[in-house]
C-alpha positions as CSV (number, residue, x, y, z in Angstrom):
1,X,305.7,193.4,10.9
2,X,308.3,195.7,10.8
3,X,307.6,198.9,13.0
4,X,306.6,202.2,11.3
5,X,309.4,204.5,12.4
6,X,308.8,208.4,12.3
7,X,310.6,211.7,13.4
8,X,308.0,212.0,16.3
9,X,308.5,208.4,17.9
10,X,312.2,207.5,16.9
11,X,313.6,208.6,20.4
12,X,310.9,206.3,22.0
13,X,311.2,203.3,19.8
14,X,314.7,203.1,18.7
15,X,316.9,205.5,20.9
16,X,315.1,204.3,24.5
17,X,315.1,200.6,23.4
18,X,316.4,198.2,25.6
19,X,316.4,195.8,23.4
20,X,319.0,195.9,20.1
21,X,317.2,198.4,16.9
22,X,317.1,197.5,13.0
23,X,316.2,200.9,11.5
24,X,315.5,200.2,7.3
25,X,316.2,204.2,6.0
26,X,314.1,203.7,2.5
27,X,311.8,205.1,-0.1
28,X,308.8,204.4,-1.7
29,X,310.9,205.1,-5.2
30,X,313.5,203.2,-4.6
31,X,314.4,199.7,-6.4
32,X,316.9,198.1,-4.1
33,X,314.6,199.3,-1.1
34,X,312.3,197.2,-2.4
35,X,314.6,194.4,-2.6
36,X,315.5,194.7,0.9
37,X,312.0,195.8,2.5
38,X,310.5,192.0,2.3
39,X,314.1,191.1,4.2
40,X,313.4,193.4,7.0
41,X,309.7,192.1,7.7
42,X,311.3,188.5,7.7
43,X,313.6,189.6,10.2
44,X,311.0,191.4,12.4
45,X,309.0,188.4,12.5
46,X,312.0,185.7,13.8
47,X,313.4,188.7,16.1
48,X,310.4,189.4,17.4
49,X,311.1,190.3,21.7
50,X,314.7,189.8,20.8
51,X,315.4,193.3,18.4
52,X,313.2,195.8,17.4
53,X,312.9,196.5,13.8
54,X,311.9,199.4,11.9
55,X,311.6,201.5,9.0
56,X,312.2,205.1,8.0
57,X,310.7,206.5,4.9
58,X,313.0,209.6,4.2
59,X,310.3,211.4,1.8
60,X,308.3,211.7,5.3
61,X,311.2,211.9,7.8
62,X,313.7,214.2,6.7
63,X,314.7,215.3,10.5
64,X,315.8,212.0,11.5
65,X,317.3,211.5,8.4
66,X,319.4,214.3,8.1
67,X,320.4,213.4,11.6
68,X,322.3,210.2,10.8
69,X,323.7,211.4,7.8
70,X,321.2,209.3,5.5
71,X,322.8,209.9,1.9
72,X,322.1,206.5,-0.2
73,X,319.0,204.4,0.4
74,X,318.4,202.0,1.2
75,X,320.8,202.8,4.9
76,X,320.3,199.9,7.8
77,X,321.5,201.2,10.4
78,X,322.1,198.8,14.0
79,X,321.7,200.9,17.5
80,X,322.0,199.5,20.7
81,X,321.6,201.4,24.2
82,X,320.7,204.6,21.5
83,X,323.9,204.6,19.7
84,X,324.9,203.8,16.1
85,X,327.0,200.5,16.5
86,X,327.0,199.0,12.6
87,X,326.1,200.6,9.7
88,X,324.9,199.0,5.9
89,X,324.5,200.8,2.8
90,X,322.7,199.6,-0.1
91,X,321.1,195.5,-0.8
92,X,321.9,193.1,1.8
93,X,321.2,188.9,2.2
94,X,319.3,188.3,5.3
95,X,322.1,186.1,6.5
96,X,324.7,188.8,6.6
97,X,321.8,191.1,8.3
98,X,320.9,188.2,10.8
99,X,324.4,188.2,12.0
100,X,324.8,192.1,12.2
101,X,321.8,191.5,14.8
102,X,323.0,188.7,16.1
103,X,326.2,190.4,17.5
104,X,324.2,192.8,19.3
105,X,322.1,190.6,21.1
């Protein structure tokens, strides 16, 4: 399952990660986010100890949000070693997700 990712624990989870980070920037409102969420939690399962993957609901997280620029939702954002390395906006396949993680790993 997908990790529940907040303003208060996103500097331990994602940018202290050794490990590559998924972050899924969404909303409980949003269509497409709800297209992608079920995509994410596959991809935490079959990653598990390889990546970590997350969410970010925006409604509850606007510090972290406004951080990274988070405009458009849903935002996947790829960090490894705490920075920003790939970037998606809006619906994605798994595969093409998958192989943004893959070429982190």
């Amino acid at each position: 399952m997908a990790l529940e990712i907040t303003d208060a624990n996103f500097e331990e989870l994602v940018l202290k990660s050794d490990k590559p980070v998924l972050v899924d920037f969404w909303a409980e409102w949003c269509g497409p986010c709800r297209m992608v969420g079920p995509v994410v939690e596959e991809l935490s399962t079959e990653y598990a100890g390889k990546a970590v993957v997350g969410k970010v609901n925006v409604d509850n997280n606007s510090e972290i949000s406004a951080k990274y620029g988070i405009r458009n939702i849903p935002t996947l954002l790829f960090f490894k070693n705490g920075e920003v390395v790939e970037k998606h906006v809006g619906v994605a396949a798994k595969n093409v997700l998958a192989g943004k993680l893959d070429a982190h790993i």
